[in-house]
N, C-alpha and C positions, 0 to 999 in steps of 0.2 A: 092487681092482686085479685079482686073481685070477679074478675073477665076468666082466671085463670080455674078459681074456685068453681066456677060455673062451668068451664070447658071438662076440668074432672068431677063435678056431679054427674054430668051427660055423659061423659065415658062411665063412670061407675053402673046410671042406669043401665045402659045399652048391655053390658056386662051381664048383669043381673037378669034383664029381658029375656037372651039371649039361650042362658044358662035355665030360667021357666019354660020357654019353651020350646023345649030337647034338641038345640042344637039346628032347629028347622032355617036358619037363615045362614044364604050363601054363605060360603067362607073356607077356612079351612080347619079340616076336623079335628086336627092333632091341636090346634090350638083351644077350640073349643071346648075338648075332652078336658083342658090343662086346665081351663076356667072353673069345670065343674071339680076338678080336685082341688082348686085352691077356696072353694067356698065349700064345699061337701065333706072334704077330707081335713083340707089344714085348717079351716075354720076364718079366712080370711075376707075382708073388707075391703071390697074395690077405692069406696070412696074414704076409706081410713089409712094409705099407705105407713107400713113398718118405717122404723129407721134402720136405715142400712146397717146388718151384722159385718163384724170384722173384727176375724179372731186374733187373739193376741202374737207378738214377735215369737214367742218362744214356742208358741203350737205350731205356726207357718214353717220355721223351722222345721221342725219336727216332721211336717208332713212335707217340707221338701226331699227333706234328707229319706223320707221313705219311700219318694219317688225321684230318687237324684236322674236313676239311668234314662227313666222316662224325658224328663226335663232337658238331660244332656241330649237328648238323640233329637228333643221339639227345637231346640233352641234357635239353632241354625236356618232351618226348614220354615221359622217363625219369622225371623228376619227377611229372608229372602221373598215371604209369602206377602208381609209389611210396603217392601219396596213395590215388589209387584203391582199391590192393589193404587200405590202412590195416590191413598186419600188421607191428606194431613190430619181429619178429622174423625179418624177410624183408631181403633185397636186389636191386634191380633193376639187372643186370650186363649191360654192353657189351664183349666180344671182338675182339679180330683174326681175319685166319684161320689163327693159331697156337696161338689157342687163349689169347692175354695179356689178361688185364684190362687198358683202357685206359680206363673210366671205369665208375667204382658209385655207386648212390645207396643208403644205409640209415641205420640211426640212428647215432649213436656208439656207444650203448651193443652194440647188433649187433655192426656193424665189428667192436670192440673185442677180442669173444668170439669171430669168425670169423677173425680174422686168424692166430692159429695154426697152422689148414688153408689158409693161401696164399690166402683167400678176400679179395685188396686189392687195390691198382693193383698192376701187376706180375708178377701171379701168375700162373702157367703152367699152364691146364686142359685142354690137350688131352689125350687116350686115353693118350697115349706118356708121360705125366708123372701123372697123376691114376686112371687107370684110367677105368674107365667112370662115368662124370657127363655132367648134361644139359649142358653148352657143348660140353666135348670128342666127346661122340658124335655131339650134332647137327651138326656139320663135319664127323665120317667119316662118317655117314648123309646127309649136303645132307638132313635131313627134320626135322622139328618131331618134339619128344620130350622125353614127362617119365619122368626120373627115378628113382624114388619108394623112399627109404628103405633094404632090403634090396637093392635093386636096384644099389646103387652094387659096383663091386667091390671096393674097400677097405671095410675092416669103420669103420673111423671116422671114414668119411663117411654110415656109414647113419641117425641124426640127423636130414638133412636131405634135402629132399626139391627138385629140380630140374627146372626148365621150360626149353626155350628154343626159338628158331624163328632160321630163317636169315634175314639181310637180305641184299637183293640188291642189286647197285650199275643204272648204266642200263643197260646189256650185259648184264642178267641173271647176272651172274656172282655169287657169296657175296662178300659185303665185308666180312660181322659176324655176330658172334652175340648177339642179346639173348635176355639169362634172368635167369629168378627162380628164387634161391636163398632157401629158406626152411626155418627149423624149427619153425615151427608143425605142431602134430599134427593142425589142422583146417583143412588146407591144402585153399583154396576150388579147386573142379572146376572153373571159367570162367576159370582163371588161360591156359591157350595159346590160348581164345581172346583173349583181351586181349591179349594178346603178340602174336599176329597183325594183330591193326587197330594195335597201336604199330607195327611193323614196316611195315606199310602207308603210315603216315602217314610213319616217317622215310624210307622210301623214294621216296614223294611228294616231298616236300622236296627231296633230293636231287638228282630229278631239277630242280626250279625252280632249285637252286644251280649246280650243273654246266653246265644249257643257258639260262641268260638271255637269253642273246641270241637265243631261238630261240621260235619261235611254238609256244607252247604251246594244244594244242586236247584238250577234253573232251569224251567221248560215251558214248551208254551206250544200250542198246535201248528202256530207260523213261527220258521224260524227267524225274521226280521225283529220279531217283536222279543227276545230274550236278550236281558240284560239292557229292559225298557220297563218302564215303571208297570208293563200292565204284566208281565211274567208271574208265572208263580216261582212262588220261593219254600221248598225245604230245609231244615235242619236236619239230618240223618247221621246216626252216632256211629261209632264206631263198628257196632253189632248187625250195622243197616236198617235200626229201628229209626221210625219217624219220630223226633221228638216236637217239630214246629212247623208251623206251615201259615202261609198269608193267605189272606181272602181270594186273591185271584186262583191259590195253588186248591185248593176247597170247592172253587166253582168250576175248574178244569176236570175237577179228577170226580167230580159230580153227586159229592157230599156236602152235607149240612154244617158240620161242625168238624172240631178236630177230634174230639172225643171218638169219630168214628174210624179214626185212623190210628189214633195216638199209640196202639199195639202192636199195629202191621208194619212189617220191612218192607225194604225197597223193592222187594221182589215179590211183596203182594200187589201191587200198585202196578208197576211197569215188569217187561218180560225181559231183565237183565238183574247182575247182581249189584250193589256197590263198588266192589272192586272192577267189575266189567266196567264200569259206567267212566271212574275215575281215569281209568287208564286208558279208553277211548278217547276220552275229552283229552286226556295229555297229548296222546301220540296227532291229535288235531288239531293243534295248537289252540285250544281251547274256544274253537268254534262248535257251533251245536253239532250233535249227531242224534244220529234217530232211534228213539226208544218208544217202542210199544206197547199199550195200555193191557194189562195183564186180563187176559180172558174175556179182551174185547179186540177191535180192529181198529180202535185211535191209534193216529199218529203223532205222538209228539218230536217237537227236538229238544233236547236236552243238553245241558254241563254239569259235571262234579267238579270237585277240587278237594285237598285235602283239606285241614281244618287251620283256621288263618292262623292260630295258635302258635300250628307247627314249625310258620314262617320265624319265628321270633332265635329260630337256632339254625343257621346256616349247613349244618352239617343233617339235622331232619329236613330240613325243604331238597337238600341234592338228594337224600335217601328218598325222598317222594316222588324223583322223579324228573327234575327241572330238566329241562331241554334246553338247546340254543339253536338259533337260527339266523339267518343273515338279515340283515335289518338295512333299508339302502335311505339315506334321505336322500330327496329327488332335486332336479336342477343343479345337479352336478356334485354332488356331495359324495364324497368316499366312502363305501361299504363297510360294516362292521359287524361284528359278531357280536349277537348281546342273546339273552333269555328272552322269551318270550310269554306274557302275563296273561292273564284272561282279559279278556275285553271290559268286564265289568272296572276295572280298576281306571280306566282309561276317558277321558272325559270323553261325552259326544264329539264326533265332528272333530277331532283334531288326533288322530291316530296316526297322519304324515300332515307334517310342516313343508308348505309351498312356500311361505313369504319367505324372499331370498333372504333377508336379514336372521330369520328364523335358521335357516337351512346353514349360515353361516356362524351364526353363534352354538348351534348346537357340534358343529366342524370343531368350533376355539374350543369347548366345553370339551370331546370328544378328546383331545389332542393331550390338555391339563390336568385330567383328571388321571389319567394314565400313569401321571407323575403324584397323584394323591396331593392334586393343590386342590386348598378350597374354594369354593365357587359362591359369588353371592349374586341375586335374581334381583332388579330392581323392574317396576313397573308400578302399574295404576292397579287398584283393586279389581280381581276380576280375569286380566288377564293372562293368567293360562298360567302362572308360577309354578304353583305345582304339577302341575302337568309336564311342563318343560323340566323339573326337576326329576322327574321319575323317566323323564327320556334319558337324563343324563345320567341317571342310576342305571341305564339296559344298556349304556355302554360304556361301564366302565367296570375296572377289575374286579369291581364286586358286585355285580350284576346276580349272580346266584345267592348274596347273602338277600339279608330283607330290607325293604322299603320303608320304613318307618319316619313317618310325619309329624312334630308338633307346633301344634297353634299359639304363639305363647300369645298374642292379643284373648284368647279364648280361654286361658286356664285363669283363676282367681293368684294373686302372689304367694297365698298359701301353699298353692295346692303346684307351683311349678318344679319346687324344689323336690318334690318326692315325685313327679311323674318323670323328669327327667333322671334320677339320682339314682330312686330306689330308697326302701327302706326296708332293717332285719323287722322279723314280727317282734309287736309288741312298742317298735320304736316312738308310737305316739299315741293320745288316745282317738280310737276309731279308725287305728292301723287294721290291716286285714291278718288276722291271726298268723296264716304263713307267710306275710311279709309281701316283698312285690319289688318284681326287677323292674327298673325305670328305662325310661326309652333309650337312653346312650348304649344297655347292655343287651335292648332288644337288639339293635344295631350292629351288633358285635358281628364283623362279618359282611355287612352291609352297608346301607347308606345311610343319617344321619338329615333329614330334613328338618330346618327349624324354621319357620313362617313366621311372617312380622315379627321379626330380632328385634326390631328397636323399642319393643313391648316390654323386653324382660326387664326383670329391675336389676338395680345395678351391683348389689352384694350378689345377685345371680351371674352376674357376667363376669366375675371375679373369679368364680368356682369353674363356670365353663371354662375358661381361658386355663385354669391351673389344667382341665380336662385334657385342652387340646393341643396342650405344650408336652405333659408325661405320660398321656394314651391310659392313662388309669382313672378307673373311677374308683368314689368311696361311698356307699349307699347309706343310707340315714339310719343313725344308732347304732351303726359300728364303724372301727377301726379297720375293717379288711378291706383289701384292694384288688382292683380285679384289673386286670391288663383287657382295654380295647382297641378294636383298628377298625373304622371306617371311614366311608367318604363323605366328607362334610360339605353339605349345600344350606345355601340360606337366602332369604329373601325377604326383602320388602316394600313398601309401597312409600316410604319416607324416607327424605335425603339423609344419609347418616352420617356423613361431613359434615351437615350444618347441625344434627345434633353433639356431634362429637366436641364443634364448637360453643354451643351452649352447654354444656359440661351435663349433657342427658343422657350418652354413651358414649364408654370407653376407649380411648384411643385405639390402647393396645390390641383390645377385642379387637375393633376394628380392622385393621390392619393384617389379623388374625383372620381374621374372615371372609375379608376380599384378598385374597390370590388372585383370583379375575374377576371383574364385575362386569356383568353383561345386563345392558338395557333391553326389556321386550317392547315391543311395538303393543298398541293401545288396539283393540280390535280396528277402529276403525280409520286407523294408519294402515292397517296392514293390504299387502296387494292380491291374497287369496282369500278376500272377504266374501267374494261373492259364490264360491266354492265350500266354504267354511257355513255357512247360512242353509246351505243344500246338503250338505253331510248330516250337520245338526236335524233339522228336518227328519230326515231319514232316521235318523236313531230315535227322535220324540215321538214321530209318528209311524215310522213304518213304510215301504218303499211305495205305497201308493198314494200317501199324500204328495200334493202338487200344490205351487204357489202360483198362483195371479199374478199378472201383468204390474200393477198395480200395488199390489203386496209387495214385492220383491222391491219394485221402485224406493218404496217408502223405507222397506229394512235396509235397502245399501245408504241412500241419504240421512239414514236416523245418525246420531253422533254417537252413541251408543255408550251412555256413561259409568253403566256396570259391567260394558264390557260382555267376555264370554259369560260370565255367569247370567247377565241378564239377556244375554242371547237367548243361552236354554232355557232358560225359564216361560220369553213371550211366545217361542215354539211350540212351548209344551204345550201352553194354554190355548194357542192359538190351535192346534190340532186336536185338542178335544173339542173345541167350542166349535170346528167346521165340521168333525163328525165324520168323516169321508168325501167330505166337498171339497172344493179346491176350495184355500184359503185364499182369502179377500180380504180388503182393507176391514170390515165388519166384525173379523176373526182378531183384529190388532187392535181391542179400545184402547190400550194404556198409553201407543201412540200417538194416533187417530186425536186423543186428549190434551195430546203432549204434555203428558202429563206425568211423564218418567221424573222417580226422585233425582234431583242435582248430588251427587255424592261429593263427601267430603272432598277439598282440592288433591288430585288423586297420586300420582309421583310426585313430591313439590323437588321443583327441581330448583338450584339455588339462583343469587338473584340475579348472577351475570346472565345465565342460563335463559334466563327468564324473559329478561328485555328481548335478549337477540331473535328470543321467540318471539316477544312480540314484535319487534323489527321487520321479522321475518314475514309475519303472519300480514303485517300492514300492506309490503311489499309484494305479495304473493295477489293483492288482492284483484283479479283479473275477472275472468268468465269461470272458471272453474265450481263446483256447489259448494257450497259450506263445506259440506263434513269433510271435503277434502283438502281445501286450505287454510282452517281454522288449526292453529294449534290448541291441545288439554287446555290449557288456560284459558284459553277461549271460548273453547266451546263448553265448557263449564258455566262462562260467563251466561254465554247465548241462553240455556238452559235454562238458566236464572230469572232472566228477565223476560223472558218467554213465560213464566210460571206466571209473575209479578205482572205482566202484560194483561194475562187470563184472569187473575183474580181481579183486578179491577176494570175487565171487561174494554180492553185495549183504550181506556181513556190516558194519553201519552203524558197529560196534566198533573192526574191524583198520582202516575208511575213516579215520575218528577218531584213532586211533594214529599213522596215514601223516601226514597233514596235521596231527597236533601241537594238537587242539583236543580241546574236550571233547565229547560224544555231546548233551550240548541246544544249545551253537554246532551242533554242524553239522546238527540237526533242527532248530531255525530255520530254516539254508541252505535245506537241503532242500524246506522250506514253501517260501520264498519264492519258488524257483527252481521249482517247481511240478513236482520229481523223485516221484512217488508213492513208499511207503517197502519197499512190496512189488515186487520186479522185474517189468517184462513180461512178456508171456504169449509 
């Protein structure tokens, strides 16, 4: 205790020193300027740390619900950014502009130990309450900033070391602060950039939540790079006024702010109208076409679209325009006629299916839906469900109605009943005055995607099933019924036979739902993986990123347990961190670390299933690499004790102790598992 007192008296001087004499020693300045406002301005005591503020349940509320859309568009983007970093000892935090936690992603056991220092929902991290930390400065700076350590001005926050970067709302104004709070001592150096492309993307989002109803067009001076996180994005209304625009569309078009557009049409900006724009981009299947900078000689390329709004009524989106075109899956697959979408909707890297299983379930898919059976998707999280759902949506009879997806793992129970239903206005309190069609009648016409079913509760799956037997829905607080017809796809990542036996979901649904159930392949099953890795690329980075010898090696042998999504993801990153370099093993730490999170057990397939997997998997065990004759379950295993390996520094004794086995079980493991017994190099 005494050792500790002393270490923050010394932090407090230095503080102090620092801040007498004007900031003269190395460092960094944004941090320093932060010191002289928390003793000049908020009047605070390095060596007297506050007690952590944390405003009550019923404020935090209040200020969620004032930022829900914000929060909805971080959420996802948050999680993904979590797995990414894969440091158990980190948290990925979203602010107001007060500086209050209003949503974190970390472990429990993290949480647990940060909740002391106010580090939870609630908790108050601006300057004025915390002293100098990355949330709270990066709002009195507007500027992206870490942290780091000593740098905090309380002595027992130095621990932990802080990233964070401002989000902007469509007005360019700060809405948020996303940061990573971590006490890891080998806190990776690409963490603000990462923070920066989440930031980008929730602010992307944002603007498609806020302006639906508004023609959103993409442009960028290379055409490779649209409908890639570094594009600029407009919101353009109906009149061809600019109502929104992202940081990249700002720095293209060679203004400061939005303020200096927010007046001007599309045809101040570029030398074409809106209507020109929309219906070039149709007639070119919504690939860029070229539009030039009004009273200059930039060339951009460009897309419009109508406004996603309009998709929700099958009879506006044929009036907009839809087209069809012939669509062939390759390796021998039968031609089809389907619509044709903007690429933006379309994941990287998977815009044709090579893997022949692929190419033949989307053939069985193609053949049933013809006949309006429903279709349900089973796989591992990650890969590619929806994706392959909205393949089966462009060929099937209702390909010109609209796409519409729900997440039921992602909606709160409250809140499933009314996004799927509908409600008249007034039917609840905090209903939207004019009430609100729910996703089956967005559908009407189209397709009906429902993601993780076995999410929904089960008074839900009651109501669905009444849905999908009389084609009518009843929307919340009334009696009136509306005739629907769509084509219903579903998917999940959990066996629902085995829950259907555990009395967790509905027979009947069940049976309801699979007309055919088709298994996707795990990325790193599939046999156009290494095709798939080079497409992806190319959409993250742009056609002149190039991968290494070496790189490549290590992406095909990775086991890849997030799958496509974590595909995109170490692309992304890996192509900003190389900059225009070919990317190297150097470009890949979260690898390189093996340090990728173990995700929950991913299909669980049931237990016959299972052995013969692992039967299989024993019997397979030849010359072949790992990733390719490991089954999921296995290499889930692998993953695991590879993590467990690292943290206690490959001693095979204390691993043995942990796991409660004896040292020849788990060098068997290890054989089988094909863990070498000496660490990487």
């Amino acid at each position: 205790m005494t050792l500790t007192l002393r270490q923050g008296d010394r932090h407090a001087d230095r503080v102090l020193d620092v801040v007498r004499r004007g900031f003269h020693e190395e460092g960094n300045d944004l941090v320093t300027r932060s010191w002289s406002r928390c003793l000049n301005q908020y009047q605070l005591d390095p060596g007297r740390p506050r007690e952590p503020v944390v405003i009550a349940s019923s404020a935090l509320q209040s200020r969620r619900n004032q930022h829900a859309d914000v929060i909805e568009c971080a959420r996802y983007e948050m999680t993904t950014l979590y797995q990414q970093l894969a440091d158990a000892e980190s948290a990925v935090v979203l602010t107001d502009t007060d500086g209050v936690i209003v949503h974190m992603v970390s472990s429990p056991e993290f949480a647990a130990e940060a909740e002391p220092m106010g580090l939870r929902a609630g908790g108050m991290w601006g300057e004025a309450e915390a002293g100098t930390n990355g949330m709270g400065t990066c709002l009195a700076a507007a500027h992206p900033i870490s942290v780091r350590r000593e740098e905090h001005f309380f002595s027992h926050f130095t621990q932990l070391t802080c990233s964070a970067v401002p989000v902007f709302d469509p007005s360019g104004e700060i809405i948020a602060v996303l940061d990573v709070t971590s006490r890891s001592s080998l806190m990776q150096q690409h963490v603000l950039v990462l923070l920066g492309m989440t930031a980008r993307m929730i602010e992307n989002r944002l603007i498609d939540k806020r302006f639906s109803n508004a023609h959103p067009l993409h442009f960028h001076s290379r055409p490779e790079f649209v409908y890639t996180l570094h594009e600029g994005k407009l919101a353009v209304g109906d009149d061809g006024r600019i109502l929104a625009a992202n940081r990249s569309a700002l720095f293209q078009l060679g203004v400061q702010t939005m303020d200096e557009i927010r007046t001007q049409r599309i045809d101040d900006l570029f030398q074409t109208s809106l209507e020109d724009i929309v219906q070039r981009s149709l007639s070119s299947s919504f690939h860029p076409v070229v539009a030039y900078r009004a009273n200059a000689a930039l060339r951009f390329f460009a897309v419009a679209r109508r406004p996603a709004s309009d998709a929700a009524t099958p009879a506006r989106a044929r009036a907009a325009g839809a087209i069809t075109a012939p669509m062939a899956a390759e390796a021998g697959a039968d031609a089809f006629r389907a619509p044709l979408r903007p690429a933006a909707t379309r994941a990287p890297g998977i815009r044709t299916f090579k893997d022949a299983r692929l190419v033949a379930h989307l053939d069985t898919a193609r053949r049933v839906v013809a006949r309006r059976t429903p279709v349900l998707l089973c796989g591992e999280t990650g890969s590619g469900k929806e994706v392959f759902a909205r393949a089966i949506h462009e060929t099937s009879p209702h390909a010109e109605g609209a796409f519409v997806a729900v997440n039921c793992a992602s909606l709160p129970e409250t809140l499933i009943e009314s996004e799927l239903f509908g409600y008249k206005a007034g039917a609840f309190t905090g209903a939207q005055r004019s009430g609100r069609r729910g996703k089956i009648l967005q559908a009407d016409g189209g397709t009906l995607f429902l993601d993780e079913i076995a999410d929904m509760p089960l008074e839900l799956q009651a109501r669905l099933l009444r849905v999908l037997d009389e084609r009518q829905v009843t929307p919340l607080g009334t009696e009136e019924t509306h005739p629907v017809d769509f084509q219903l796809v579903s998917a999940s990542h959990q066996h629902l036979p085995s829950l259907v036996r555990e009395g967790r979901f509905r027979e009947d649904l069940y049976y309801r739902l699979a007309g055919i159930e088709l298994d996707l392949p795990a990325l790193r099953d599939r046999t156009d993986k290494r095709e798939l890795i080079h497409d992806v690329l190319k959409d993250e980075g742009g056609s002149d990123c190039r991968l290494g010898e070496d790189a490549e090696r290590m992406l095909m042998a990775y086991p890849w347990p997030g799958n496509l999504r974590q595909l995109r993801h170490v692309l992304r990153s890996a192509a900003a961190l190389a900059d225009g370099k070919t990317i190297t093993r150097e470009h890949l730490p979260s690898l390189v670390a093996r340090a990728a999170p173990s995700p929950a057990p991913a299909y669980a397939l049931p237990a016959a299933t299972a052995e013969a997997a692992d039967a299989q998997g024993e019997a397979a065990a030849a010359d072949a690499p790992p990733a390719v004759k490991l089954n999921p379950i296995q290499a889930n295993e692998r993953q695991v004790l590879l993590q467990m390996l690292e943290q206690h520094r490959w001693n095979v004794s204390n691993v043995a102790k942990a796991l409660d086995v004896s040292r020849n079980t788990l060098y068997r493991k290890l054989h089988k598992l094909h863990i070498e017994i000496s660490p990487p190099d």
